[in-house]
C-alpha positions as a LaTeX table, in Angstrom:
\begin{tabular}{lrrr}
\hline
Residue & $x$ (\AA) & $y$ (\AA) & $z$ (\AA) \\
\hline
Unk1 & 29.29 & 3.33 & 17.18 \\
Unk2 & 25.91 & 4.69 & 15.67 \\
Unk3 & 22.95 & 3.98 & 17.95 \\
Unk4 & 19.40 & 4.62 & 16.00 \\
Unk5 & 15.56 & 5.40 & 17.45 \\
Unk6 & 12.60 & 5.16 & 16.14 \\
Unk7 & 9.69 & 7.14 & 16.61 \\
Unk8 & 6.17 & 6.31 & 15.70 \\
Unk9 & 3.71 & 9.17 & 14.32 \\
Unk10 & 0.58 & 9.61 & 12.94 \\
Unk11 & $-0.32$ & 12.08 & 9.69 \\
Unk12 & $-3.40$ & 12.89 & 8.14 \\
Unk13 & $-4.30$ & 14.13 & 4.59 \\
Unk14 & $-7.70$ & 15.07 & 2.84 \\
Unk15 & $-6.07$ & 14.01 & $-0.86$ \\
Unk16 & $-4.34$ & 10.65 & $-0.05$ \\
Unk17 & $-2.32$ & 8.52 & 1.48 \\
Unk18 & 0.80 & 9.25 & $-0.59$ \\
Unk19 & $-0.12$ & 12.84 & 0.68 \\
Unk20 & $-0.45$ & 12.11 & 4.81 \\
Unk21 & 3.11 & 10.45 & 4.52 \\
Unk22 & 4.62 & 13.39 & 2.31 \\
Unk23 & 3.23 & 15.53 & 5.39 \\
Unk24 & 4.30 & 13.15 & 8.09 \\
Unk25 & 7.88 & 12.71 & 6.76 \\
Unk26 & 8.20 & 16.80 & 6.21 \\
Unk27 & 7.14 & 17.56 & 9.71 \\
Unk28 & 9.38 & 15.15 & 11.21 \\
Unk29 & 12.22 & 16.44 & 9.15 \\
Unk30 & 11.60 & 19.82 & 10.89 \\
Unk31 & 12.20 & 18.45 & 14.54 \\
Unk32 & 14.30 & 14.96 & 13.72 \\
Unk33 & 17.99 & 15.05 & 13.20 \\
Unk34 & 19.68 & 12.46 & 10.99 \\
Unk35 & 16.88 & 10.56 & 9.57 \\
Unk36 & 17.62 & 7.75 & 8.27 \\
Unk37 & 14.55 & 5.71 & 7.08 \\
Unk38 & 11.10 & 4.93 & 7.71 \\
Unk39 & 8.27 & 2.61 & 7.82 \\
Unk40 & 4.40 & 2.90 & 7.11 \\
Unk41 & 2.92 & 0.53 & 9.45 \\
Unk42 & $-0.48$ & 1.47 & 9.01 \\
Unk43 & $-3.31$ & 3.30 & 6.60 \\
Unk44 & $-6.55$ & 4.39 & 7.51 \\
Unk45 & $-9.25$ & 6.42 & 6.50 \\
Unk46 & $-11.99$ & 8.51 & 8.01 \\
Unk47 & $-15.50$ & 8.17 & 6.29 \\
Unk48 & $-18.77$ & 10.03 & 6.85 \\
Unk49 & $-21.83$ & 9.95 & 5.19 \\
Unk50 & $-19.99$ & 7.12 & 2.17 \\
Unk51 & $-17.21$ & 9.13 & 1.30 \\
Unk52 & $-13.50$ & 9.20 & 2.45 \\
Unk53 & $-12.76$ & 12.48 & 4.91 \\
Unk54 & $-9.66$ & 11.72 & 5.82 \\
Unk55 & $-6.57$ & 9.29 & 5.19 \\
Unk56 & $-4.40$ & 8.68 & 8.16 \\
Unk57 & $-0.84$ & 6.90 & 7.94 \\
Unk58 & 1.20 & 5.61 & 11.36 \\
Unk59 & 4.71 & 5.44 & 10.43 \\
Unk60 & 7.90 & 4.67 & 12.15 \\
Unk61 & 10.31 & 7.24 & 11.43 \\
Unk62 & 14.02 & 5.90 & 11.90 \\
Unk63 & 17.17 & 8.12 & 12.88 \\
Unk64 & 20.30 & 7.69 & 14.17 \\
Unk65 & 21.26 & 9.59 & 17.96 \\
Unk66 & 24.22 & 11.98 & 17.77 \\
Unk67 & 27.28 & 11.13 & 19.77 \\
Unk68 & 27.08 & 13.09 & 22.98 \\
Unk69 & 30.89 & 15.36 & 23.23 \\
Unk70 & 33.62 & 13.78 & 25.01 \\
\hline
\end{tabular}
């Protein structure tokens, strides 16, 4: 019986959106096992002085637990 988690993280990019989640997803990858799906629950973006700084992304990265050994 598979048994998933999900973890919720937050990426930022100075190019885009599409960019913060490209960077989000790859770090995750490094420390995640088994990844399965994910979720962008949120977008953002840091402004100062009328431009855009930042873009920010919350995701929900989903994976599925490995089976402890009998």
């Amino acid at each position: 019986m598979a048994v998933a988690s999900v973890s919720t993280i937050t990426s930022a990019s100075p190019i885009g959106w599409q960019d913060a989640i490209e960077r989000g997803f790859e770090r995750a990858s490094r420390t995640l096992r088994n990844i399965t799906g994910m979720q962008v629950v949120s977008e953002k973006a840091r402004v100062e002085d009328g431009r855009i700084t930042e873009y920010l992304v919350t995701m929900q990265v989903i994976f599925v637990l490995e089976e402890p050994p009998a």
